[in-house]
Each structure stands twice: as C-alpha cells, then as structure tokens.
Backbone as CSV, one residue per row, in Angstrom:
resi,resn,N_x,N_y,N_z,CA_x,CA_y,CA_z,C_x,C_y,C_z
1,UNK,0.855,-1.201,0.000,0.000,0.000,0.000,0.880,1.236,0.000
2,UNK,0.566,2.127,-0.927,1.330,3.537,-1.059,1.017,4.691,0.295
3,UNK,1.784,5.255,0.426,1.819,6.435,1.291,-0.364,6.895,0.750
4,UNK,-0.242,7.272,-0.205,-0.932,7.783,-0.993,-2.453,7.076,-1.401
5,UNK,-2.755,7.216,-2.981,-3.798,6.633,-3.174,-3.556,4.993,-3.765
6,UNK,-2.589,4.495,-3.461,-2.235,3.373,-3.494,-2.695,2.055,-3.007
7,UNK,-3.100,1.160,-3.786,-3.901,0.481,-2.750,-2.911,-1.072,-3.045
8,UNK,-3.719,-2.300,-1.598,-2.986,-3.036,-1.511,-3.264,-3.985,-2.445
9,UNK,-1.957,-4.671,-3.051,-1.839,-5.384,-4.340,-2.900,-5.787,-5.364
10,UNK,-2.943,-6.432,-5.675,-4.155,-6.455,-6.902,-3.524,-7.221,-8.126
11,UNK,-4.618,-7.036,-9.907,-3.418,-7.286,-10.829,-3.180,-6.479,-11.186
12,UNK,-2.649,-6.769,-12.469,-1.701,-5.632,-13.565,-2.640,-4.970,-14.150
13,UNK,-2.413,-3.559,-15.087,-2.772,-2.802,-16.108,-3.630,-4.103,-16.867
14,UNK,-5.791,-3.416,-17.147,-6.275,-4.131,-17.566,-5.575,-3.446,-19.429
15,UNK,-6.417,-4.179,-20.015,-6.213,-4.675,-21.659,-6.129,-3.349,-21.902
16,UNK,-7.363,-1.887,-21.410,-7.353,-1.079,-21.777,-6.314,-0.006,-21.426
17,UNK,-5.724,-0.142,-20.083,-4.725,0.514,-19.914,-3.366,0.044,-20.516
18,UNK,-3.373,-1.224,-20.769,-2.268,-1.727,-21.495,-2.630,-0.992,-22.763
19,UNK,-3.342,-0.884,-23.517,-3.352,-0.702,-24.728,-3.422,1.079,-25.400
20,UNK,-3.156,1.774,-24.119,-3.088,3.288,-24.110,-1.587,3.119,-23.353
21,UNK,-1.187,2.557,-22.926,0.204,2.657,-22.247,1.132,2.069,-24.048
22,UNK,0.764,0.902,-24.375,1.562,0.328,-25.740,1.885,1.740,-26.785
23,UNK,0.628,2.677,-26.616,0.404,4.021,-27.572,1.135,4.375,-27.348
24,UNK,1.336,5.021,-26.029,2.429,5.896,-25.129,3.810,5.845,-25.499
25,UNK,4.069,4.353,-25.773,5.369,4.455,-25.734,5.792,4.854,-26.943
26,UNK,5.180,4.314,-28.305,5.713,4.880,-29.339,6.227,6.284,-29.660
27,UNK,5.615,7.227,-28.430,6.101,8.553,-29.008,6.561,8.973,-27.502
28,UNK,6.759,8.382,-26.396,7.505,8.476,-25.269,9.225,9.016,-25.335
29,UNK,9.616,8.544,-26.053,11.134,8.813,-26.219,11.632,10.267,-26.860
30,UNK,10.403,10.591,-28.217,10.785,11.484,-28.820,10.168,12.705,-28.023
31,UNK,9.585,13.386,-26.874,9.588,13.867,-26.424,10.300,14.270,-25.156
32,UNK,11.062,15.519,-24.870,11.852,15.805,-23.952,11.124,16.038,-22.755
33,UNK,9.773,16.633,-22.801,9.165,17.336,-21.562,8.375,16.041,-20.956
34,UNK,8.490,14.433,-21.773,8.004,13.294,-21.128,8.158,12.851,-19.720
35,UNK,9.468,12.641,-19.566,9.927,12.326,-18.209,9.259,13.563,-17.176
36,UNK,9.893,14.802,-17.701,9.036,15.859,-16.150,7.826,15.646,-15.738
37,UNK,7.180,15.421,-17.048,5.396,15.121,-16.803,5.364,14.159,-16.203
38,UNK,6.073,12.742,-16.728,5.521,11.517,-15.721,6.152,11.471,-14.319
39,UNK,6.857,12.308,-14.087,7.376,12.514,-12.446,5.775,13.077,-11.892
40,UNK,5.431,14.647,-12.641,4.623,14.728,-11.859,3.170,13.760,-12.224
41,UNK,3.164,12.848,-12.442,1.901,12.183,-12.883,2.125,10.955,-12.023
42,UNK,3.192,10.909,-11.764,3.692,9.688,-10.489,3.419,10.690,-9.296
43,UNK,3.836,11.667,-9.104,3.497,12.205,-7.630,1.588,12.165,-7.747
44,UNK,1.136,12.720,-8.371,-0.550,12.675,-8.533,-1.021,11.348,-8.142
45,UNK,-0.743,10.501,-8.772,-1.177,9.154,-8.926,-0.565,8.701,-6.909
46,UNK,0.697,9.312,-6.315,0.845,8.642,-5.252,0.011,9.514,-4.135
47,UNK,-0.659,10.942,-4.589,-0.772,11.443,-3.590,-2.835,11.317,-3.664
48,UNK,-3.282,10.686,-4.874,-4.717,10.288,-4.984,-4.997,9.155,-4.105
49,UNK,-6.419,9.147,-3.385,-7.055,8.619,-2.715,-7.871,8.036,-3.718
50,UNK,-7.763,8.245,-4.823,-9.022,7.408,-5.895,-8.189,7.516,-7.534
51,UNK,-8.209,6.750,-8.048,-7.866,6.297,-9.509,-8.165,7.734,-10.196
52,UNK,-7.101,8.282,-10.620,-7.332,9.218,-11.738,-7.388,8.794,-13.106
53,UNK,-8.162,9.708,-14.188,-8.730,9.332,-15.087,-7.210,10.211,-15.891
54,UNK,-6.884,9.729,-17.480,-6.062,10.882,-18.293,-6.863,11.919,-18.309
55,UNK,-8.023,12.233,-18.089,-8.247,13.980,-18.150,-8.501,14.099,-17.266
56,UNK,-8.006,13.643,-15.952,-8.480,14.566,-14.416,-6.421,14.745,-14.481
57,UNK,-5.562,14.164,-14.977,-4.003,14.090,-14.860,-4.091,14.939,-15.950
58,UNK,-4.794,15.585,-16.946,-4.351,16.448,-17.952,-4.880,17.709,-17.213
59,UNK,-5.807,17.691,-16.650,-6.296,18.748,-16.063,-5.024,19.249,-14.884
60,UNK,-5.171,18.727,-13.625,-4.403,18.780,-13.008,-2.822,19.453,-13.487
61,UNK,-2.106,18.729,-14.788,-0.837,19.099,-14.888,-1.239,20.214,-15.835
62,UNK,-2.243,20.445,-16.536,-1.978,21.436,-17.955,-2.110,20.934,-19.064
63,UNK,-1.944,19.625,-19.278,-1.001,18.947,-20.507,-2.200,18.576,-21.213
64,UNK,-2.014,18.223,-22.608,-2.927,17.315,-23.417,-2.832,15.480,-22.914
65,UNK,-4.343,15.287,-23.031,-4.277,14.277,-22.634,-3.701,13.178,-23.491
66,UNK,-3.160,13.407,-24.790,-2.259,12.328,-25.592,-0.691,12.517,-24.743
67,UNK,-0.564,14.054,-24.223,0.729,13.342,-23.492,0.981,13.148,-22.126
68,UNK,-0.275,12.973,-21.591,-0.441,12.570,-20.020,-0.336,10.707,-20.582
69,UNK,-0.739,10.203,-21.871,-1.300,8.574,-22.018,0.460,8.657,-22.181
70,UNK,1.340,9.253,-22.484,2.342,8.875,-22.932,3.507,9.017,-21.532
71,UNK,3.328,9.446,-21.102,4.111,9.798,-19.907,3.590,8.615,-18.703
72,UNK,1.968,8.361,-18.948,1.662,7.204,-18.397,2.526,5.514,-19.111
73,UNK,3.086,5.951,-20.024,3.297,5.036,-20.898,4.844,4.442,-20.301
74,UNK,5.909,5.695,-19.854,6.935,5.776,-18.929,6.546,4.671,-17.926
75,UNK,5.601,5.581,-17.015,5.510,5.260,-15.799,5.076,3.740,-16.028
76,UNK,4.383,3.136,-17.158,3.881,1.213,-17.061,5.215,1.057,-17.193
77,UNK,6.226,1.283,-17.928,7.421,0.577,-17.819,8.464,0.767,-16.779
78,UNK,7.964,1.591,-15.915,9.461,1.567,-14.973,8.235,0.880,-13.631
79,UNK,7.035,0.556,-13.421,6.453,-0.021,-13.244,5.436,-1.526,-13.886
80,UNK,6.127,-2.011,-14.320,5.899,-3.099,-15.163,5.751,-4.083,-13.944
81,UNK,5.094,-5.279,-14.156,4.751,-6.453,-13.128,6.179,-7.281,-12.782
82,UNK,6.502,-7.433,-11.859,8.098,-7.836,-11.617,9.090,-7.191,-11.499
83,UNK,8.970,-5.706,-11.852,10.114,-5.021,-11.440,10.329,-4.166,-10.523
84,UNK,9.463,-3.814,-9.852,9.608,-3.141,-8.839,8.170,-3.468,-7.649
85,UNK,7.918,-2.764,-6.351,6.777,-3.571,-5.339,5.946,-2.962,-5.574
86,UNK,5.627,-1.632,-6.396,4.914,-1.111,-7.255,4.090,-1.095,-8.477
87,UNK,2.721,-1.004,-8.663,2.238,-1.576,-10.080,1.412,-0.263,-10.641
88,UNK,1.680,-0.252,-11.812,0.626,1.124,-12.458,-0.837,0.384,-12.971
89,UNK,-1.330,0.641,-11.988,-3.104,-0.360,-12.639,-4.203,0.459,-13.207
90,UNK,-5.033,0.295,-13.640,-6.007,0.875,-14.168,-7.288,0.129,-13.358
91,UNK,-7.788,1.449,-13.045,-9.523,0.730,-12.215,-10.202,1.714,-12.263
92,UNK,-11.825,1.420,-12.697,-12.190,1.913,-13.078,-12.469,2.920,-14.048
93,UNK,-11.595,3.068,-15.285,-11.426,3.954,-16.012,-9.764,4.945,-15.999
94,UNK,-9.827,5.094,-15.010,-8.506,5.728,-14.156,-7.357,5.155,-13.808
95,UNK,-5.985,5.621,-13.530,-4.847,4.930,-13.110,-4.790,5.140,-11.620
96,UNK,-4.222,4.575,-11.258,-3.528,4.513,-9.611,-2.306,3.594,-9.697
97,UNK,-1.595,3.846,-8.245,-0.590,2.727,-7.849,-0.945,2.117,-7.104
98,UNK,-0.317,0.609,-7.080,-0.820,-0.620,-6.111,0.266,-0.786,-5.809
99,UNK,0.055,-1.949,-4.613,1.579,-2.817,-4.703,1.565,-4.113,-5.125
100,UNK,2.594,-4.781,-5.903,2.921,-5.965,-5.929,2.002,-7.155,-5.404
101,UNK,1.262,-8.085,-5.760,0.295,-9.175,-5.420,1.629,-9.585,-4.420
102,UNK,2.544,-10.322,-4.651,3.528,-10.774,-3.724,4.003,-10.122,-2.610
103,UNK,3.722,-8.704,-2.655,4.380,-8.127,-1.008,3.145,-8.005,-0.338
104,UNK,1.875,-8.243,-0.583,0.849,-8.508,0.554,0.757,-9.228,1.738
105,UNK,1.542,-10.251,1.498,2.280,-10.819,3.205,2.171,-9.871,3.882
106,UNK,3.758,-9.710,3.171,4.297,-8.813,4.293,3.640,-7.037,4.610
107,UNK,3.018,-6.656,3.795,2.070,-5.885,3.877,0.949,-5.910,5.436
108,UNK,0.545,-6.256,5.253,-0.680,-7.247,5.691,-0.199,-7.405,7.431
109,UNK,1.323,-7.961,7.221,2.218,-8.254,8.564,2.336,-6.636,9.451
110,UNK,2.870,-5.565,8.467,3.014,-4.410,8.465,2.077,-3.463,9.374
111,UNK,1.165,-3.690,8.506,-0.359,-2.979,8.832,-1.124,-3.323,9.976
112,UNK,-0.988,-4.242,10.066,-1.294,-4.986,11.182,-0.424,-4.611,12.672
113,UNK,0.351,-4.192,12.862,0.948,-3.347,13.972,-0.176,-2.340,14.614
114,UNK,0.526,-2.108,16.224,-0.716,-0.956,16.732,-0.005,0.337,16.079
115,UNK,-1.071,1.155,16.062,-0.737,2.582,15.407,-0.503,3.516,16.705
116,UNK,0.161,4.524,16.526,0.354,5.392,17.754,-0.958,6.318,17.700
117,UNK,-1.543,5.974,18.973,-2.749,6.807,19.271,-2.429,8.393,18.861
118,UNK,-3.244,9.642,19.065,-3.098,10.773,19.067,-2.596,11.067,20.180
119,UNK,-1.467,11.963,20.671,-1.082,12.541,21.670,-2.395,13.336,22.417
120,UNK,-2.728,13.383,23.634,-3.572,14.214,24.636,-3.245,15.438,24.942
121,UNK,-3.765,16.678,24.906,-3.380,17.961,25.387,-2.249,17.803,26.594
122,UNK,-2.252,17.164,27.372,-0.995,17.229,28.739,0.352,16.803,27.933
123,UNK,0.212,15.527,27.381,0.860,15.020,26.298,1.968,15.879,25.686
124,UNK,1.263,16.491,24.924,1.737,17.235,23.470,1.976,18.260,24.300
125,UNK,1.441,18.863,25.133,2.381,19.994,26.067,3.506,19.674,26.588
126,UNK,3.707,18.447,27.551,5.059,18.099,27.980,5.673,17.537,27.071
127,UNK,5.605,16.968,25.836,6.606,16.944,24.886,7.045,17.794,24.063
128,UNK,6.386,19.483,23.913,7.061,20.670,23.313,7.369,20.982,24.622
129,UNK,7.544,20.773,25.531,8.475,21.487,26.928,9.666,21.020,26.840
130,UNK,10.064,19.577,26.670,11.210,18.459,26.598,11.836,19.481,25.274
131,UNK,10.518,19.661,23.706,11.649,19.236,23.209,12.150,21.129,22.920
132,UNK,11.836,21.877,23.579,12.312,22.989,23.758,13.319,23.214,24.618
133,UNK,13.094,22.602,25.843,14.195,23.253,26.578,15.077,21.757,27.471
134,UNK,15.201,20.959,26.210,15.831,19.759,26.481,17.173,20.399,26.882
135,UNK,17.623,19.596,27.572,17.666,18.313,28.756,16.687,18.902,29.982
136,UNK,15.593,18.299,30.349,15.151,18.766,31.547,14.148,17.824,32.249
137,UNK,14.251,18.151,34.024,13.721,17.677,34.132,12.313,17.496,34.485
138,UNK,11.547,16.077,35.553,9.982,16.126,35.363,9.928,16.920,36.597
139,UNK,10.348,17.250,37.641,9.819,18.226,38.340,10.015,19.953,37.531
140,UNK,11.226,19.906,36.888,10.685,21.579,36.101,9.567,21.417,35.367
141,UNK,9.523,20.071,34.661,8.246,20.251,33.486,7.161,20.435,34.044
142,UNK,6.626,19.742,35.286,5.581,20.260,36.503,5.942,21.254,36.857
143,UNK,6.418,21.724,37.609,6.482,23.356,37.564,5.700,24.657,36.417
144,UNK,6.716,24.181,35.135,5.925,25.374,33.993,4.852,24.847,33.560
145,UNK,4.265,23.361,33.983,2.799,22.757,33.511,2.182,23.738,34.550
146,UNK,2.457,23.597,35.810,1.370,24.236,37.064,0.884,22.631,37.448
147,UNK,1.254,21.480,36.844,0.290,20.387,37.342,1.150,19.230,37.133
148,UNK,1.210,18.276,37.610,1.999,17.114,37.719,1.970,16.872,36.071
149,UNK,3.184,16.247,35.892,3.556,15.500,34.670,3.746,14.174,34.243
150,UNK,3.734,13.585,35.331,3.749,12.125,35.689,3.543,11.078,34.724
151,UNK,1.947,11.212,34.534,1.546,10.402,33.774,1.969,10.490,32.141
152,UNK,2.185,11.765,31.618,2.465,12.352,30.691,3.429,11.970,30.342
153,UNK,4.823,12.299,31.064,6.428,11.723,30.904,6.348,10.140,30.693
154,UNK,5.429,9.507,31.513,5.265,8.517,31.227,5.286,7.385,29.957
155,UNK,3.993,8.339,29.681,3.347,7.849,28.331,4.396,8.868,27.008
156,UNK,5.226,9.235,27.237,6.091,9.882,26.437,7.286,9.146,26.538
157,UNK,7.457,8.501,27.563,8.562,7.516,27.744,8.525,6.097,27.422
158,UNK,7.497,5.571,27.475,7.031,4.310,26.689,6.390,4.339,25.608
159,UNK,6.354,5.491,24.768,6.324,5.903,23.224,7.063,5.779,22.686
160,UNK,8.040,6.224,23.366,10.071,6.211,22.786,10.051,7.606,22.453
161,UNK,9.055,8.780,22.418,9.085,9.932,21.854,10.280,10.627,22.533
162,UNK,10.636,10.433,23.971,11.231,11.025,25.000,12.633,10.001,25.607
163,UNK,13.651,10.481,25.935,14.175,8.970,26.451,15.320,9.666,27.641
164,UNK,15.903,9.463,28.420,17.095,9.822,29.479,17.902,10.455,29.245
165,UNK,18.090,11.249,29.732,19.462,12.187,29.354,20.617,12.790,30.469
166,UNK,20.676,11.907,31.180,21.718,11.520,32.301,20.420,12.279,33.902
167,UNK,21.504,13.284,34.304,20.761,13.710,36.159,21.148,14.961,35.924
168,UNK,20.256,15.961,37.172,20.270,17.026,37.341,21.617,16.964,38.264
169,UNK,22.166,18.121,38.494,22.788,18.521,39.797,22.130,17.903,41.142
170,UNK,20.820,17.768,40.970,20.057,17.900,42.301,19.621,16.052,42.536
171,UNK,20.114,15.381,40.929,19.789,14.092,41.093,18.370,14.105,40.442
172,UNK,17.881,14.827,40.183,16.783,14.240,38.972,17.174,13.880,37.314
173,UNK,16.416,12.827,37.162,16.334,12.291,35.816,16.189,13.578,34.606
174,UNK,16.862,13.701,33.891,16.949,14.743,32.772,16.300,14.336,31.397
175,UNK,15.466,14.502,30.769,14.524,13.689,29.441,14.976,14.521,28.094
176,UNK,15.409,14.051,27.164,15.422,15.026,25.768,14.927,13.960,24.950
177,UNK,14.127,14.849,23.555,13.582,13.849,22.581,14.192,12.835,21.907
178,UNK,13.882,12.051,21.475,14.459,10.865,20.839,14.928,11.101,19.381
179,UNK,15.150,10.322,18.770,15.178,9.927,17.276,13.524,9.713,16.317
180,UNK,12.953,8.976,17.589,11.735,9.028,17.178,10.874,9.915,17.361
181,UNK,10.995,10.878,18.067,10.302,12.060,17.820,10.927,13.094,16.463
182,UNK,11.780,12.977,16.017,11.814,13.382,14.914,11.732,13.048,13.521
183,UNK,11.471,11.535,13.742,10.857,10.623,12.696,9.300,11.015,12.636
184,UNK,8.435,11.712,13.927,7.203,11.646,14.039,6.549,12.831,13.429
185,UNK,7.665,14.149,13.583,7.313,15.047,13.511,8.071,15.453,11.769
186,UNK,8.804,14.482,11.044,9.301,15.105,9.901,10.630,15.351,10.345
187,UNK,11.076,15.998,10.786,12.372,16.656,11.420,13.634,16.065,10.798
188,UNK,14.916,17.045,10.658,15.629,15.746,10.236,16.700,16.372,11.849
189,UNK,16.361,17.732,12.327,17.439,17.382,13.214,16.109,18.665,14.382
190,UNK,16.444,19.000,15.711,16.073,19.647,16.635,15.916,21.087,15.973
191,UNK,16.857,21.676,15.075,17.097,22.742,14.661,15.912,23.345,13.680
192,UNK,15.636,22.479,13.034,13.940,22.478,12.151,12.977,22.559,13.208
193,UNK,12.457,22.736,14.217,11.340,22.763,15.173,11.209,24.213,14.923
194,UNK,9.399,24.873,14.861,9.595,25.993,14.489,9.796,26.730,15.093
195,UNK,9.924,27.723,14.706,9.942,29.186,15.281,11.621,29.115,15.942
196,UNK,12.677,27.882,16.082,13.802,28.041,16.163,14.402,28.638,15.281
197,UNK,14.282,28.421,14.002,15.695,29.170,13.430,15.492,30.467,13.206
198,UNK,14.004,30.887,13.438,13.465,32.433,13.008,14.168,33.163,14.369
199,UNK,13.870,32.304,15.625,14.612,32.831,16.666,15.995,32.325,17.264
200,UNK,17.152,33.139,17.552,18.407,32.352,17.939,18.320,32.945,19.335
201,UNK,18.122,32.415,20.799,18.290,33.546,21.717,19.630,33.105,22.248
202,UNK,20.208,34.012,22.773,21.420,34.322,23.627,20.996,33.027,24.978
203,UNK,22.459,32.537,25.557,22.476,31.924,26.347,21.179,32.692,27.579
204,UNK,21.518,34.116,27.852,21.169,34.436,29.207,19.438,34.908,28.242
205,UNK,19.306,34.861,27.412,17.701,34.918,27.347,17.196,33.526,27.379
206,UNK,17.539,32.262,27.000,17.233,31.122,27.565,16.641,31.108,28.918
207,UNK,17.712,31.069,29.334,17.779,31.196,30.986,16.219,32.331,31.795
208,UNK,15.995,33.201,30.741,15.061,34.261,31.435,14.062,33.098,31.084
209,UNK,13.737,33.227,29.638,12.855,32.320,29.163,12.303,31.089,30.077
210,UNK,12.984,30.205,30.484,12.897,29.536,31.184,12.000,29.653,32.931
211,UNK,12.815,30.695,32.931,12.511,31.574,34.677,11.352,31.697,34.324
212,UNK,10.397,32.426,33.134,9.097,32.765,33.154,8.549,31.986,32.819
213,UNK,8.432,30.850,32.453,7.633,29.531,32.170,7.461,28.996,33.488
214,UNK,8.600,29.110,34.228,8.581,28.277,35.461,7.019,29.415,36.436
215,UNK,7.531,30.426,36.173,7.023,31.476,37.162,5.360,31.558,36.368
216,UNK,5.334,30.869,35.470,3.854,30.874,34.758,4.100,29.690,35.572
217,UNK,4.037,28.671,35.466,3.833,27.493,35.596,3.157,27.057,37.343
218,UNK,3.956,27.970,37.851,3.514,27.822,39.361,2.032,28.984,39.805
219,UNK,2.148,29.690,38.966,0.703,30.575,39.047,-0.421,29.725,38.817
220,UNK,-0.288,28.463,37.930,-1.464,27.251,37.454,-1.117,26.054,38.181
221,UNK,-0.536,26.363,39.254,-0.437,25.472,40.268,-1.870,24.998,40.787
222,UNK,-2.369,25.741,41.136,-3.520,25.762,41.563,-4.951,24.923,41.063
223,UNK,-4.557,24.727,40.118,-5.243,23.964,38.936,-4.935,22.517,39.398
224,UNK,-6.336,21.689,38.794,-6.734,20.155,39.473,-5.224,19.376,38.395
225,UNK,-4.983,18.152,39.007,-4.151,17.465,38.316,-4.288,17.052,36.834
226,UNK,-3.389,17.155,35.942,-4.065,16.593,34.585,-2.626,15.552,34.292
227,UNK,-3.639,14.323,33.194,-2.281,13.212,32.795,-1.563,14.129,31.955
C-alpha cells in the first residue's frame, strides 16, 4: 500500500490501460518534456485517494491528454509487473498505484501493527516542553505545567518519543527527545522545530525564558491534576 492513493496489491494494467500505455510508448522517447510530466503524474497518482482518469491528470498538470497517455506510458514501464513492489493499474477507467500481489504478506504483517494513538493535550504539552528546553527535568516540566507530569512523561517515555538524558545537579532524571520524535514530527534534526531558526536567543535569554515559564507554571499550580 502507497503512502498515498495506493492500494494493496491487486493485478496488472487491464487490456485497456495496457493498450493506451503500448500508444504511449511509441512517441515516449521522442519527447523531452516526457519524463518531467511523468514525475509529476507519479506524484498525482501517489498522492490520490481514488484512480485518476487521463483527463483529471491532464487537467491537473496542464497537458494534453495524448501526453499525459504517454508519460503514463513511462511510468507502465518503470512499473511493469516484476520489477519493482509497485504496479501502475487501471480501475475503473482511471490509473492509480498498487503494490505488488507478492508483497501482501508482508504488507498485511506491516499494517497490522498498533498505530500510535493521538497525543492528549498534557501530552503534546510536555513533549514541546522536553523538546524545547531539552535536557530537563519532570519536576521543572511540573512546575511550567502548574500540574503534575507524571503520567504524561510517562506515556512519552514508553512511546520512545522522550528517552534519558543523564541527572540534574540535584539528582533528577533529565529527558530530551528521541530519534523518534523526529521521525514523528518530519524533522531531520532539533534545529527544524519551528519558530527556532526564526529565533536564535542568547544563552542568558534562555535562561530568562525559562525563569518565566517556570514562574507561569507555578501561578497554574492551583489547577486540578491533569495526565
């Protein structure tokens, strides 16, 4: 199954898409602007939830629909049955991508995993606290919450979102994000999180920064416990 509108395995290109893809190719080569088109006619096709038709892909790109069939004509051959876990099929009138009849096993094996629930408001708050002012620890993160974090760090810690990051001075456990929190969020490093690179602050504005979260944080002290 594709990211996309891809669905899980199936067969090949029926007679009729074979037989508009066979067209394709004859005049596939002698055009230069072929390949750009079938890139973007491969991104369309991966990012559809339903089989596009050649005139919803001619529409979409601009193009005439004799050279959307031809650029489709590319894409059956670098997707052909056997060569890759990918198949260019035709259903219903329309193209899409499938995968491979043979990787449905393991598909199937795949999919079948638990999915990570949605993070909870306490949640997703104490994990932009971590991953802002990482290394820190769960009594500061209670503090600028105003309310225990407990359960939260918790369930952020047996996510893998969050993981150890040695001791405080004072002997508390120190938490910074994982690897997998930046697999979750896109990220390729801490530095992409927003509003960082728009802002660079100075060591000693950190430090203020910090002081007033804390000093918010204990004003909502007062407030009932949340996970």
């Amino acid at each position: 199954m594709s990211d996309g509108g891809g669905e899980l395995a199936g067969a090949g290109a029926g007679p009729e898409a074979q037989s508009h893809l066979r067209n394709g190719v004859q005049t596939a080569e002698g055009d230069p602007q072929t390949p750009s088109l079938a890139r973007t006619v491969e991104a369309l096709l991966f990012l559809s939830a339903d089989p596009l038709t050649p005139a919803e892909l001619a529409a979409a790109t601009e193009a005439g629909e004799g050279a959307v069939l031809t650029a489709l004509a590319l894409l059956g051959e670098d997707y052909a049955p056997g060569r890759r876990g990918i198949m260019l099929r035709e259903l219903g009138g329309g193209f899409t991508l499938a995968t491979d009849p043979e990787t449905e096993e393991a598909a199937r094996r795949l999919l079948s995993r638990p999915r990570l629930s949605t993070l909870t408001p306490a949640q997703a708050e104490t994990l932009a606290i971590v991953a802002y002012l990482q290394p820190i620890s769960r009594p500061e993160i209670t503090r600028i919450r105003g309310v225990s974090a407990d359960s939260a760090t918790a369930t952020l810690l047996e996510r893998g979102l969050i993981e150890e990051a040695g001791h405080s001075q004072f002997g508390a456990v120190l938490y910074r994000t994982s690897t997998a929190f930046l697999k979750l969020f896109g990220l390729r490093s801490l530095q992409e999180l927003p509003d960082v690179a728009r802002w660079d602050p100075t060591p000693q504005e950190q430090a203020e920064l910090r002081e007033r979260l804390l000093r918010a944080g204990e004003a909502r002290a007062g407030a009932g416990p949340e996970g």
